[in-house]
N, C-alpha and C positions, 0 to 999 in steps of 0.2 A: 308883278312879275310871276311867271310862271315857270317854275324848274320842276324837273323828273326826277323823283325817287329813283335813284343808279340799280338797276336791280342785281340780287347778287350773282357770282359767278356760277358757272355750272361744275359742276366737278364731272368729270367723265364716269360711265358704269362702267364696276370693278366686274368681269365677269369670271368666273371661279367655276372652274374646272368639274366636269361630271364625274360623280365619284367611279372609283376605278373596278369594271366588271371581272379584270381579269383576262380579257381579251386585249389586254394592251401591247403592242411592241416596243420593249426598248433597245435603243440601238447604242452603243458601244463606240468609244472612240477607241482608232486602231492607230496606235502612233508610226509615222512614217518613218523610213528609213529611207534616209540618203546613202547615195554609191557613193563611194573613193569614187575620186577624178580617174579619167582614162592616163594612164602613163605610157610614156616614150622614151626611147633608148635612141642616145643620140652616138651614130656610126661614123667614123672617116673612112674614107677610102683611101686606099696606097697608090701611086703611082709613081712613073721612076724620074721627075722629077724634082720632087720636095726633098729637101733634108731631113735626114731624120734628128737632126739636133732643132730643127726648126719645129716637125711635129713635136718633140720633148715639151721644148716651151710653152705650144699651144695649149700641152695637154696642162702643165704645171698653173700657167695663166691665167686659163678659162676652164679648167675643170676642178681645181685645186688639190690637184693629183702632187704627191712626193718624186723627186727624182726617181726612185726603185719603182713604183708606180707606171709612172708615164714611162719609163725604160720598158718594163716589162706590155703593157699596153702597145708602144708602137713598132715593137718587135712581133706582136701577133697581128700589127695590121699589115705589116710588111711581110709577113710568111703564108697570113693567111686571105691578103690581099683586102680586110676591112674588119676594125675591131669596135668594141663598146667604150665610149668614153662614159657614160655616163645613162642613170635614168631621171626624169624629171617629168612633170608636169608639160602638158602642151605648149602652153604661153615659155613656161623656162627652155624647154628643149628650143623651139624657135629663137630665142633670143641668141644662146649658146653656138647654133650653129652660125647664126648673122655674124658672131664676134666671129668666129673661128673664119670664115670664107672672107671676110673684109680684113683680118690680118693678113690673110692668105695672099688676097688679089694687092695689099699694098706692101707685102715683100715679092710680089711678082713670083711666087707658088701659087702652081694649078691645085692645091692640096683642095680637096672635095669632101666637105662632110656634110649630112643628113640626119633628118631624123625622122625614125619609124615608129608606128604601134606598139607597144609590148602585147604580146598574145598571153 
């Protein structure tokens, strides 16, 4: 019978670096910086006919405003025809206003809130 001697493995060339002239560049890691998330102020609007013991509650419910709070809140949406309930995050302002228009539409108030950019 005839078998082969297994020849051995190869090992890869290690190849090592030209020594350094002097002309080399080295580059620097520049650590990033992330921004804050864009925030949003979410707005209701007054009109004449929601309650304003109804806005109270909304604000109490879904903003977790104090009665002196939300008192003083929907007295400036009512005077000044639309006030700040709150700032938040994108995704949180969107949700806040979904609650606040779907209590609205199922006590049958046209009450109308949004939410904007903060600049």
């Amino acid at each position: 019978m005839a078998t082969k001697i297994p020849t051995p493995a190869r090992t890869p060339a290690v190849h090592r670096p030209a020594p350094d002239d002097g002309d080399a560049v080295v580059l620097e890691r520049v650590p990033q910086k992330t921004k804050p998330p864009q925030m949003y102020r979410v707005v209701m609007l007054n009109d004449d006919y929601t309650p304003m013991e109804f806005v109270i509650v909304v604000l109490q419910e879904f903003f977790g405003k104090n009665r002196e709070m939300a008192t003083q809140i929907m007295l400036k949406i009512h005077l000044d025809g639309k006030g700040v309930c709150g700032v938040y995050s994108r995704d949180v302002a969107t949700t806040k206003v979904n609650q606040v228009m779907e209590a609205a539409h199922q006590a049958g108030h046209p009450l109308q809130c949004l939410s904007e950019p903060v600049e």
